[in-house]
Phi, psi and omega in degrees: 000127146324090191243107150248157183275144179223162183175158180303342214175116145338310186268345154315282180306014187244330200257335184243005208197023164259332152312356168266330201274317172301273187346299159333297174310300159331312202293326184105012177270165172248145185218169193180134191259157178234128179185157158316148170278132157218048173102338182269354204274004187289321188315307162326307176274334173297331187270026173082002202261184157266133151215159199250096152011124185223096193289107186260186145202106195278017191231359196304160197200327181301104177313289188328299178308322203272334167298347173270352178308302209280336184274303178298329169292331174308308162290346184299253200341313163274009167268352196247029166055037181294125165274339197213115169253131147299097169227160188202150164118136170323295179293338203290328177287313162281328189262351159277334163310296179307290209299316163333319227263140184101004179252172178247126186188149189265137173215149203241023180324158196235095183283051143022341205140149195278323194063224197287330192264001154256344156321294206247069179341140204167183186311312202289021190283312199271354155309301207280307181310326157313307198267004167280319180313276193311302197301295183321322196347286163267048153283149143306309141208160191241098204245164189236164178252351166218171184287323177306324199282319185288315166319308181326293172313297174294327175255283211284358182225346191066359199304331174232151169253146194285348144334308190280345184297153171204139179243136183237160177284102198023245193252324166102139167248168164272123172306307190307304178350276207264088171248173191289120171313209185253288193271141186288155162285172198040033159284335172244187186297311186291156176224138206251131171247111171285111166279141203217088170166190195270131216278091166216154262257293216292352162284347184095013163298324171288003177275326178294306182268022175259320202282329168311278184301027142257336184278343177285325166283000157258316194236086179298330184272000163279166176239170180216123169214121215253128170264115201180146123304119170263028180293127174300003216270344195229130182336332206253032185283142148316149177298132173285349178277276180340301169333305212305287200281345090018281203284328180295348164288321177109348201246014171221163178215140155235147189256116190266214204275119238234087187324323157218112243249356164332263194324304150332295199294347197265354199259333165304143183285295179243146180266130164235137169221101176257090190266154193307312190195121141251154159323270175216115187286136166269348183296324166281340190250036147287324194286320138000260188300013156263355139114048188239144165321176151183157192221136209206169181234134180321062171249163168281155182069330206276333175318313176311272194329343196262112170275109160338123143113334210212342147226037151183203154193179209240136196226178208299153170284137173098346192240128170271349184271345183277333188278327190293320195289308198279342177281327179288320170316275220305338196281354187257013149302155157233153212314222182064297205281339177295318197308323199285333179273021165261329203263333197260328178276001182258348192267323189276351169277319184267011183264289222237002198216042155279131171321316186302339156278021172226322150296343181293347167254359149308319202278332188279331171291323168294327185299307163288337148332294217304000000 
């Protein structure tokens, strides 16, 4: 079968989504990624796959631009004889829903998280609730990575009936990937907090770094460090002035964004994302399955990754003194109790957030097509 992946950006489908596409491929399907180009799609080809150019604007508003978004993907997908569309992402779900419609082809969207117009609710919501309404129309199934979200689709916005739904564990990590280093966390005196996503409002970077400069005025011996694009490209980005003045105080360092976080994560006590809503941050359950603590927030998707108390925790949305609180618990652990909730956070990834379930229900779906 002819499958394509859609999605906003290249370095997304580069980063989340070329193990389904190596799988797929196993299965005996052709596959070809569809996205704006920004540099990653070479890889994408170095790994043998096809891809097609995609004229996007992923931050765009302009009805016109965005009906040619929606004109052009349409022609991609029948020149390239497509059977199957893969999509991920808001736009990437919607404008192959549109683009979709009157053809037969199976489509599958992937819901990741609600994103900005449903965080912070506003005009464009009951716009974006339309057309998520019109696009889903003709899914085939529409799967979510948590339950809050899917509850939203189904009860509270109606968008979808829940016949059609399937909830998968996020994105899923590779196990193999990611196993627990040589060093335990809280093996020396300092203890290191990684934030690990793109320095934007709705992750909770600024929470991260007030809660940093107040434990950085008693405990000088911590470190705080945000992993992360600092790319100016999306409303909720930090200001680069702002960054600036940040990093010249000193008591945070950002590292920017980096293709493989291992060595980071390995360097970590604790992972922190105290973000507004995610699907399922993978970022957490990479640091999980290296067997680091992580402290996240009573949010949807973020809430999934977590046992409260046993293999992090979880604090208030939104608060940088509630994210100050729970960091300061873990700094009054002692190595033992870090140790035992890397060990207990690594047992809980490979119990509910293996990758192998989740391609394996892309390959069953595609299956039942043929």
């Amino acid at each position: 079968m002819k499958v394509a992946i859609v999605s906003n950006s290249a370095w997304y489908l580069q980063n989340f989504r070329l193990a389904l596409a190596r799988h797929l491929r196993h299965q005996g399907h052709e596959l070809v990624f569809i996205a704006p180009p920004d540099g990653y799609e070479s890889r994408l080809r170095e790994a043998g796959f096809g891809f097609v150019p995609w004229s996007l604007a992923g931050a765009g508003v302009n009805p016109f631009t965005e009906l040619g978004a929606v004109l052009a993907l349409r022609k991609i997908l029948k020149t390239h004889a497509v059977q199957a569309v893969l999509a991920y992402t808001p736009k990437g779900n919607i404008y192959a829903g549109l683009a979709l419609k009157g053809r037969s082809c199976l489509f599958v969207p992937n819901i990741s998280g609600l994103g900005r117009v449903f965080i912070a609710p506003g005009p464009l919501t009951a716009l974006v609730t339309r057309l998520y309404k019109h696009a889903l129309s003709g899914a085939n199934c529409v799967l979510f990575q948590n339950e809050d979200d899917r509850r939203a689709f189904v009860q509270q916005f109606r968008i979808v009936p829940e016949a059609l739904t399937l909830r998968l564990p996020g994105s899923g990590v590779d196990l193999q990937r990611f196993q627990p280093p040589a060093r335990p966390v809280a093996s020396g005196p300092s203890r290191r907090f990684l934030f690990v996503g793109r320095l934007l409002r709705d992750k909770g970077v600024v929470e991260f770094v007030e809660a940093a400069r107040r434990i950085r005025a008693e405990r000088p011996d911590c470190e705080f460090v945000m992993l992360g694009s600092s790319r100016p490209d999306n409303p909720a980005a930090i200001d680069p002035k702002q960054l600036g003045e940040w990093l010249a105080e000193g008591f945070v360092r950002h590292i920017e964004q980096l293709d493989d976080v291992r060595e980071e994560l390995a360097l970590a006590d604790c992972v922190v994302l105290p973000s507004y809503r995610e699907g399922v941050p993978r970022s957490l359950l990479e640091a999980a399955a290296m067997a680091r603590p992580v402290i996240t927030t009573d949010a949807p998707g973020c809430r999934d990754t977590v046992l409260h108390g046993r293999t992090g925790l979880l604090c208030e949305v939104r608060s940088a003194q509630a994210l100050e609180q729970a960091m300061r618990q873990l700094l009054a652990a002692t190595p033992g109790e870090w140790q035992a909730m890397g060990r207990e956070a690594r047992a809980f990834v490979e119990a509910h957030f293996s990758e192998q379930r989740v391609l394996d229900t892309y390959a069953q779906l595609l299956a039942a097509r043929r």
